[in-house]
C-alpha positions in Angstrom: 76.6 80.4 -121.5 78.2 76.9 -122.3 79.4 75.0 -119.8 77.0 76.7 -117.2 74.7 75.3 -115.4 70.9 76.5 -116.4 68.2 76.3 -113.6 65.4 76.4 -115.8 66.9 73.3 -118.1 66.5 70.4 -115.8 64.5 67.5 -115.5 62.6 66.8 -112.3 62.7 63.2 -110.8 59.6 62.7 -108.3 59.6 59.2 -107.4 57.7 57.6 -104.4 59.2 54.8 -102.0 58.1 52.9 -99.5 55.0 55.4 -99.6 57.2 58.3 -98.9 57.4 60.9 -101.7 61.1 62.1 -102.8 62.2 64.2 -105.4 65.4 64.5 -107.0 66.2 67.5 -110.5 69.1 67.0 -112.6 70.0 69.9 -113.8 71.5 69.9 -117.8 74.1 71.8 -119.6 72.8 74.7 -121.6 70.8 72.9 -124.7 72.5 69.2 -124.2 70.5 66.5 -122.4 73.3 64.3 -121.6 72.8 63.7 -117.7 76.1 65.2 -115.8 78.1 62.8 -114.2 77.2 63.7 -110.6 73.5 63.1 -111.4 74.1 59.5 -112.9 75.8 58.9 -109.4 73.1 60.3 -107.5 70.0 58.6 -109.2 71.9 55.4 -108.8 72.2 55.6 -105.5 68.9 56.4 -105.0 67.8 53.0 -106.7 70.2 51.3 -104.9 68.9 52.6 -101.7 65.3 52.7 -102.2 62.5 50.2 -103.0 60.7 52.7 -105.7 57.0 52.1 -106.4 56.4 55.4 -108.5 58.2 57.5 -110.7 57.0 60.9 -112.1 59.6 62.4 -114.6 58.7 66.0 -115.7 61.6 67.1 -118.7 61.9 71.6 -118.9 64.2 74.1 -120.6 64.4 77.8 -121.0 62.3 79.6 -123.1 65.6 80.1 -125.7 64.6 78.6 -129.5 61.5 77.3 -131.0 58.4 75.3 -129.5 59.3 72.3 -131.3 62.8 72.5 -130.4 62.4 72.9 -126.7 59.5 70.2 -126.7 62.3 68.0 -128.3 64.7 68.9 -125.7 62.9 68.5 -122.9 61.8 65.1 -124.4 65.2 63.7 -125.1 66.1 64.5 -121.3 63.0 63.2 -119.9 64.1 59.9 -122.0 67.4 59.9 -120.9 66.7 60.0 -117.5 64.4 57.1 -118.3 66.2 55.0 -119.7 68.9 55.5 -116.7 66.1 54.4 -114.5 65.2 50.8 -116.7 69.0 50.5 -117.3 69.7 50.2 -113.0 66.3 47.9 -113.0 63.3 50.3 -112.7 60.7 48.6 -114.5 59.2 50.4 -116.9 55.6 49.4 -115.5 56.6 51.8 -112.7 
């Protein structure tokens, strides 16, 4: 399965702006949480093009290895993701 894309291993960006809900999932690499290139360049346009009030990030794998090690995984993408978000000047206050 490497290199393929896994539905159920994705993180799911909700974020609200200018009072309109939008959502946005980047899907990760089977067990890496390293967000794919064409994700980094969609999120940032999304900052860049939006004034965002609210965001909601929700981090999920499969169901492949341990609780703890999925909780980890899912963490360390949801984290990623946020720190994406603070790095292009989404407070974290948001």
């Amino acid at each position: 399965m490497k290199g393929l894309w896994v539905i159920l291993s994705m993180i799911l960006f909700h974020f609200y702006a200018h009072a309109q809900e939008m959502s946005y999932t980047v899907l990760f690499e089977y067990d890496k949480f390293d967000i794919p290139d064409s994700s980094l360049i969609r999120i940032i346009k999304i900052i860049n093009n939006h004034k965002i009030d609210r965001v909601l990030l929700a981090g999920h794998c499969d169901n492949i290895g341990s609780k703890e090690y999925n909780y980890t995984l899912s963490d360390n993408r949801a984290n990623e993701v946020k720190k994406l978000l603070i790095q292009n000047g989404i407070s974290q206050k948001v």
